[in-house]
N, CA and C atoms as an extended XYZ file, in Angstrom:
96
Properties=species:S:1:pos:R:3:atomname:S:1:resname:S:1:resid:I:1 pbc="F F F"
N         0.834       -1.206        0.000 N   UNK     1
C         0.000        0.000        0.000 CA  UNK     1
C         0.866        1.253        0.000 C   UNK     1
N         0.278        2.287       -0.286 N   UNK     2
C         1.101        3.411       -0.494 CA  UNK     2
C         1.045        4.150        0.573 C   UNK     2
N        -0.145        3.897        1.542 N   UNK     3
C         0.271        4.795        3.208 CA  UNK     3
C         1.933        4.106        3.737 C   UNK     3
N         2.555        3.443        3.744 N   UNK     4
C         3.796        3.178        4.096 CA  UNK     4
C         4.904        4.117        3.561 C   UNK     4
N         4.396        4.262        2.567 N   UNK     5
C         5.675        6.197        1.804 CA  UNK     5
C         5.025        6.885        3.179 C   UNK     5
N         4.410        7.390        3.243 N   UNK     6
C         4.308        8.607        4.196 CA  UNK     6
C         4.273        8.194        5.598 C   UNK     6
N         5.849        8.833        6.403 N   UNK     7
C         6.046        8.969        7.464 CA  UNK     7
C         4.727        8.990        8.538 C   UNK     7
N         4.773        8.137        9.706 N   UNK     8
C         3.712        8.891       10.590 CA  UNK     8
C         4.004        9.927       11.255 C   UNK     8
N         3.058       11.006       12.044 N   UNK     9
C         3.014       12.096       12.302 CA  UNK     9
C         3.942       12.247       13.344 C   UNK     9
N         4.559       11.004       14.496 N   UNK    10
C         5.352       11.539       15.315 CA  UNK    10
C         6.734       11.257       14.732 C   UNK    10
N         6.906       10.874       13.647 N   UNK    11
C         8.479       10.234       12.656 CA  UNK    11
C         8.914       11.598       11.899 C   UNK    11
N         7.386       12.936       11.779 N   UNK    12
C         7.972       13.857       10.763 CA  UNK    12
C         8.905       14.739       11.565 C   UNK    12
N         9.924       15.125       10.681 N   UNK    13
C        10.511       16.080       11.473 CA  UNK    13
C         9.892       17.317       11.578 C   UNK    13
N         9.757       18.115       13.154 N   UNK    14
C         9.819       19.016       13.738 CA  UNK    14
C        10.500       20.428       13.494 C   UNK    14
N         9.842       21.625       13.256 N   UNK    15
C        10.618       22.478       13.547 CA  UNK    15
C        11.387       23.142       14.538 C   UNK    15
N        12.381       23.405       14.599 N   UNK    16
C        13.446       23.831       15.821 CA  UNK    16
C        12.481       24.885       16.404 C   UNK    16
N        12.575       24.834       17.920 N   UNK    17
C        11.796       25.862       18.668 CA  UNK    17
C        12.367       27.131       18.687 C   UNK    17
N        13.621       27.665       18.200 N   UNK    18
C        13.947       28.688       18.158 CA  UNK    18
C        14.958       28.659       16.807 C   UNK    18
N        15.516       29.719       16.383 N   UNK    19
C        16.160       30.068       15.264 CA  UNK    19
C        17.270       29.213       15.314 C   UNK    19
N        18.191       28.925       13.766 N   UNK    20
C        19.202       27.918       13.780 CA  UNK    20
C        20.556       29.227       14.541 C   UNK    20
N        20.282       30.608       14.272 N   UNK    21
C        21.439       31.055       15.126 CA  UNK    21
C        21.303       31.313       16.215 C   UNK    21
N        20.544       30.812       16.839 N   UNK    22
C        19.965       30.736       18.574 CA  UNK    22
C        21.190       29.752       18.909 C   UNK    22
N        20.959       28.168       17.663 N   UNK    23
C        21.711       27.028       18.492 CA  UNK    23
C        23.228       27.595       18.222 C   UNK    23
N        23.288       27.928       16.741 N   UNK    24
C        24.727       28.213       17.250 CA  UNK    24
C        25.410       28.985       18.432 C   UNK    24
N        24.853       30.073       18.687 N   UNK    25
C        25.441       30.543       19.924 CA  UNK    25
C        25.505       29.760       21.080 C   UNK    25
N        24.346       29.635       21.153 N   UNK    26
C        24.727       27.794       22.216 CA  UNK    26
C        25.725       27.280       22.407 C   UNK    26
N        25.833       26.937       21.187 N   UNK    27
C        27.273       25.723       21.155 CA  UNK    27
C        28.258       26.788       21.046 C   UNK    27
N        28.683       27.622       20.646 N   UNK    28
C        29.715       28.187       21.096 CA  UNK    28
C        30.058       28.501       22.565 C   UNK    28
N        28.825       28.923       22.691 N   UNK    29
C        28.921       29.345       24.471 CA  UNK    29
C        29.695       27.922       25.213 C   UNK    29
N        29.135       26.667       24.936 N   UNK    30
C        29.208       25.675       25.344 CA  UNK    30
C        30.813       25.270       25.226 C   UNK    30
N        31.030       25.297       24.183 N   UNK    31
C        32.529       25.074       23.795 CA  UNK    31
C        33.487       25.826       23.838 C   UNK    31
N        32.898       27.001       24.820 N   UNK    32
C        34.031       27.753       25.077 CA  UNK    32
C        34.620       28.065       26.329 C   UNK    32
C-alpha cells in the first residue's frame, strides 16, 4: 500500500523551537 511512503506524524521532522542562530550561539557558548 502506499500509506507506508508517508512517514507517521510523530516520525515527521519538527521544527526547531527557536532560530538555527539561537543554536549556534549555544554551542559556542558551550565550547568555550
Amino acid at each position: 500500500s502506499k500509506r507506508k511512503d508517508k512517514l507517521p506524524e510523530w516520525q515527521m521532522p519538527k521544527p526547531l523551537p527557536y532560530p538555527k542562530s539561537t543554536v549556534n550561539t549555544l554551542s559556542e557558548k558551550v565550547s568555550s
